[in-house]
C-alpha positions in Angstrom: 93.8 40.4 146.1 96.3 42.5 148.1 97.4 40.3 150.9 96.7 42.9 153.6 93.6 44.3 152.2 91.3 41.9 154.5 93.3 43.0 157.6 92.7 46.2 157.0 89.6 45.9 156.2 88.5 44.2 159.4 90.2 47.0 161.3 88.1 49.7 159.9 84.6 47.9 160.3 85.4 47.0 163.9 86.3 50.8 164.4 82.2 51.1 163.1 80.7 48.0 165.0 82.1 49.7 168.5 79.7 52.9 167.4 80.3 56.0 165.5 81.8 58.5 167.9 79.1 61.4 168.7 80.0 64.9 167.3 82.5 66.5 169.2 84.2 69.8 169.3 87.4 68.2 167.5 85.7 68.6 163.6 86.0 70.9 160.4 83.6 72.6 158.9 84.2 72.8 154.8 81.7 74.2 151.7 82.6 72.9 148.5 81.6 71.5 145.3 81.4 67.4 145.2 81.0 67.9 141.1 79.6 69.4 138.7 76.5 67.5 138.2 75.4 68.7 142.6 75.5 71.9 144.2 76.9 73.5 146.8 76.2 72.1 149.9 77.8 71.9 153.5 79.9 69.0 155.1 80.5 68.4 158.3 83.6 65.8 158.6 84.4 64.8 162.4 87.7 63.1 162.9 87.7 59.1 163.6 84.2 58.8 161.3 83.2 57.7 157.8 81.8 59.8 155.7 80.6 59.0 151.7 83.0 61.4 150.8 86.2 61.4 152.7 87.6 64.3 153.3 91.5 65.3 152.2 93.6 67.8 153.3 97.5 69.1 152.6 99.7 68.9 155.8 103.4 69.5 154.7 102.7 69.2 151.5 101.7 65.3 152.1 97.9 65.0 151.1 96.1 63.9 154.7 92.9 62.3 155.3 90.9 62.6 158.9 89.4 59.4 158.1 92.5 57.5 157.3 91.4 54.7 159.8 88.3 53.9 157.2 90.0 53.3 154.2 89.3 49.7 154.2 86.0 50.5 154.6 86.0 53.0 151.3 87.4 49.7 149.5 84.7 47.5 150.5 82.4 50.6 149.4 83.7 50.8 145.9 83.7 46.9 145.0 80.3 46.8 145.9 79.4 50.3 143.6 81.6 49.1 140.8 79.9 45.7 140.3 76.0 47.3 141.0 77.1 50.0 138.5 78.2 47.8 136.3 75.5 45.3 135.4 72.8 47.2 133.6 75.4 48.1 131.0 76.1 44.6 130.7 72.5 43.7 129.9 72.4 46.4 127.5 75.6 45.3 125.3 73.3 42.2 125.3 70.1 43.8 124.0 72.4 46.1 121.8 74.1 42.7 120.4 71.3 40.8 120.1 69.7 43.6 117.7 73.1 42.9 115.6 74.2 47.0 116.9 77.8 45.9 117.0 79.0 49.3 117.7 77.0 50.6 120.4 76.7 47.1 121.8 80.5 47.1 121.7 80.4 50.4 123.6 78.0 48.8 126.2 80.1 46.1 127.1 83.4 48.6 127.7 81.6 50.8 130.4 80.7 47.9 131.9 84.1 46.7 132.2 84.9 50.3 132.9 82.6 50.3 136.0 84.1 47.5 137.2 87.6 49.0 137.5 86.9 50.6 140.9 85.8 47.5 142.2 89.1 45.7 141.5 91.5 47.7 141.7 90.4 48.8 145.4 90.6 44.2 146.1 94.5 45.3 145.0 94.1 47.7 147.8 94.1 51.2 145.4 90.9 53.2 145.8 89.7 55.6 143.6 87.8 58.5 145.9 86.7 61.7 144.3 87.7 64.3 146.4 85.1 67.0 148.1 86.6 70.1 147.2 86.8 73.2 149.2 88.6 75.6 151.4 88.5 73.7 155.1 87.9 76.8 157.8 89.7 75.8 161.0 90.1 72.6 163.5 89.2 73.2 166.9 90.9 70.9 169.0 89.4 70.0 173.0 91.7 72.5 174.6 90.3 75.3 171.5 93.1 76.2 169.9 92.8 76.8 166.1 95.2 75.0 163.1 94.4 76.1 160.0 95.1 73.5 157.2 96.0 73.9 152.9 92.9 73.1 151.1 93.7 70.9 147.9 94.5 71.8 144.6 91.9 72.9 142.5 92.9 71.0 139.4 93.0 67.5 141.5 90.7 65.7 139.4 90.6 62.1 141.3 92.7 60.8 144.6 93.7 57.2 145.0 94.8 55.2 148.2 97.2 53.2 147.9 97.5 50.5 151.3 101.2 50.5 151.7 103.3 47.5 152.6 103.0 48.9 156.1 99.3 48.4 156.1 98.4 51.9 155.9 97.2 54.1 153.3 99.4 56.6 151.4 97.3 59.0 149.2 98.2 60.7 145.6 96.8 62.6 142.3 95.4 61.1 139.8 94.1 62.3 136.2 90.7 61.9 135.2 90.7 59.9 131.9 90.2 56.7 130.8 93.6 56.1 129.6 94.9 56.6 133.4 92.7 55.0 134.9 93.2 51.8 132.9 97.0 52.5 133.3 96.7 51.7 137.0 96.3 48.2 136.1 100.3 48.5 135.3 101.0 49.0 139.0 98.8 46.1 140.4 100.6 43.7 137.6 104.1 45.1 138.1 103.7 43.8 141.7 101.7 40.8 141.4 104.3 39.3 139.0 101.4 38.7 136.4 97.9 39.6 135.1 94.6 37.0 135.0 93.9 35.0 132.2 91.3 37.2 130.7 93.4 39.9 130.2 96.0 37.6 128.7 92.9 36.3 126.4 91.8 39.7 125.2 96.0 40.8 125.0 96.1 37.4 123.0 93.5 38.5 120.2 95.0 41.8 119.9 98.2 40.9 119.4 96.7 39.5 115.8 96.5 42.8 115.0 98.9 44.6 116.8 101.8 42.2 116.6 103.7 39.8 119.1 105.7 42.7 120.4 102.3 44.4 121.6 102.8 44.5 125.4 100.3 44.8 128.4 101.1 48.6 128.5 100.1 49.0 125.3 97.3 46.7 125.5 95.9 49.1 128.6 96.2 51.9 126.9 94.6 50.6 123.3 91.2 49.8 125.3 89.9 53.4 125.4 90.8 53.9 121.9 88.3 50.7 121.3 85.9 52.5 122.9 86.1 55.7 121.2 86.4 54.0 117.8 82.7 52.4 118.7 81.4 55.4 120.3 82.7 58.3 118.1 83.1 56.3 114.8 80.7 53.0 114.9 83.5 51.0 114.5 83.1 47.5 116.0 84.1 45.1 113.4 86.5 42.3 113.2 89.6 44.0 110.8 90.2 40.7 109.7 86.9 39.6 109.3 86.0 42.7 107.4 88.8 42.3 105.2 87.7 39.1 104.1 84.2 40.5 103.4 85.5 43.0 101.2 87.7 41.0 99.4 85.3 38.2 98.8 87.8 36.1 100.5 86.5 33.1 103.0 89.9 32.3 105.1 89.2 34.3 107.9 88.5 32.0 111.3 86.1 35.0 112.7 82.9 37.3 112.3 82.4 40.9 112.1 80.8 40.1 116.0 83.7 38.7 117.0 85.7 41.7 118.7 82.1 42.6 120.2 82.0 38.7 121.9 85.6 39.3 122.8 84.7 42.1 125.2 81.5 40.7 126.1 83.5 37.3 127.4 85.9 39.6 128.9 83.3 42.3 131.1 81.7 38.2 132.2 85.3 36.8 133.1 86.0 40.2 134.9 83.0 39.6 136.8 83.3 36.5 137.8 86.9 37.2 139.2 85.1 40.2 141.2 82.7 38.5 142.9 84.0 35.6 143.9 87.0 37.6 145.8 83.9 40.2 147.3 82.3 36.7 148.7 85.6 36.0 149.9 86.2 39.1 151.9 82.8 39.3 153.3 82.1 35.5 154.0 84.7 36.8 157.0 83.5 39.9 158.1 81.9 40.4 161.2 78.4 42.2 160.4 75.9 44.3 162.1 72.7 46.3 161.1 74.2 49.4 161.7 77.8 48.1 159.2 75.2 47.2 156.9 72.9 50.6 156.8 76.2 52.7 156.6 78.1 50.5 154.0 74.3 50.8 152.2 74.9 54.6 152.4 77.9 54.7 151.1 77.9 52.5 148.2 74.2 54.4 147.0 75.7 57.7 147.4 75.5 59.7 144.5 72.0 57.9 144.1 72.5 55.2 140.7 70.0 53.2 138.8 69.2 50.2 140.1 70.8 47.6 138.9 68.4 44.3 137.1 68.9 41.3 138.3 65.8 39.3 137.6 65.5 40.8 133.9 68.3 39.4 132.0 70.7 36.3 132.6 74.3 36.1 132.2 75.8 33.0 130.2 77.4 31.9 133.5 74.3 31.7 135.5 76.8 31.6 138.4 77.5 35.4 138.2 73.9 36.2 138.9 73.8 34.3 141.6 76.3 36.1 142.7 74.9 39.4 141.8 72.0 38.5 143.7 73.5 37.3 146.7 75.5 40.5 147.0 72.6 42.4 146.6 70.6 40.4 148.9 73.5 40.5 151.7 74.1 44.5 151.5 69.8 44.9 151.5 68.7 42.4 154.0 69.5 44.5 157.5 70.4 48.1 155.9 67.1 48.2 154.0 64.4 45.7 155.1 64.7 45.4 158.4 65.7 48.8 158.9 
């Protein structure tokens, strides 16, 4: 976890616990597009508030943010999305398995693990916000004069913030792919010195395949093919273990489900690491119904399946505890007693 992340984290729900600021005159008006998948619709985005989708502008060339005071806030946001989003595709690699689909179990398993990017690399403090899009009018400051400001690039695909050594949050461009997204990793190891022992496990089995030269670059880039292989081609199977089949040879130490298990063991390790650091951060927070309704807010918007807790069981039972626990924490004031 990045060592400034709870600070800053703190700072922005206090900012919310002393009250959202009424609307005032100092705001911008912008239309845009939030994606493909929703239409056109109208945001009003008030400087010193939160909003689901923050809103980014270009000052000097230097991508800008009126809600740069909330970004802690956004990370808590996306921990909690990640992991919700995550579990039902979990479940299903674990139907998919079950059924002996190694393929599209295999598939299953990876956008789970895929889902829970967000969610960890925003503990390392780098948050992955798509960007509402659109040309912002004007600013009208308290004494009305007007400042217009550059709308962003229409090929940004994805922002990140990144909390700076400073404690504050520097924003840049991202690609949307899986391969870049996966390459972010390569930043939070670079500065942490090392990578958790999952990764090295998963790195570990590759490397039968791949070599001992194959490097945790590589390895981050070689996951999506994985998943493309499985999606595109149905191709799940131990190489080793299939060799052996064809062959008629009985040496080999694993199955044709082994890679499958590998990335099942892999999405539950990630897991596991997630949620106990999530517990971490909020076991300190200081809450209040109205934190808890706009957190709720944010981490359900775009709208997303609900995730099923009480249907299926991981192996560690201790993840759905934790699941549940989360769930239970972000529902209990925003929804129930709402």
């Amino acid at each position: 976890m990045n060592k400034l992340l709870k600070s800053n984290i703190n700072k922005s729900l206090t900012l919310i616990n002393q009250g959202i600021p009424r609307i005032d005159p100092q705001l911008i008006e912008i239309e845009g597009e939030i994606d493909n998948a929703r239409p056109i619709i109208a945001y009003r985005v008030f400087e010193n508030r939160p909003n689901s989708f923050p809103f980014f502008y270009k000052e000097n060339e230097q991508i800008k943010s009126p809600q740069y005071q909330y970004f802690g806030f956004f990370a808590l946001m996306n921990m909690f999305r990640g992991v919700f989003t995550a579990v039902n595709y979990y479940y299903a690699g674990n139907l998919l398995l079950e059924k002996g689909l190694l393929a599209p179990a295999l598939s299953m398993y990876y956008t789970c693990v895929f889902h829970l990017l967000p969610s960890y690399l925003a503990l390392e403090g780098r948050v992955i916000i798509d960007p509402v899009r659109g040309m912002p009018k004007v600013i009208i400051t308290k004494n009305s004069s007007s400042v217009s400001y550059k709308p962003l690039d229409d090929k940004t695909d994805l922002l990140i913030a990144i909390l700076s050594g400073e404690n504050k949050w520097i924003f840049e461009k991202r690609r949307r792919n899986h391969t870049d997204r996966w390459c972010e990793l390569s930043h939070v190891f670079i500065e942490k010195g090392t990578y958790p022992k999952y990764f090295e496990e998963l790195l570990a089995y590759l490397k039968l395949y791949f070599g001992n030269d194959f490097s945790i670059n590589q390895f981050l880039r070689e996951i999506p093919k994985i998943r493309h292989h499985a999606l595109y081609e149905s191709s799940a199977y131990d190489e080793s273990a299939y060799d052996d089949l064809v062959n008629r040879d009985n040496f080999s130490s694993f199955r044709l489900d082994t890679k499958v298990k590998k990335f099942k063991y892999f999405a539950e390790e990630f897991f596991f690491d997630i949620l106990l650091q999530i517990q971490e951060i909020i076991g300190q927070l200081e809450t209040s119904k109205n934190l808890k309704q706009i957190l709720f807010l944010g981490v359900y918007t775009p709208p997303f399946e609900v995730p099923q807790l009480k249907k299926y069981e991981f192996e560690n039972r201790k993840i759905s505890n934790d699941l549940a626990f989360l769930k239970t924490w972000l529902f209990s004031e925003a929804i129930y007693n709402s």
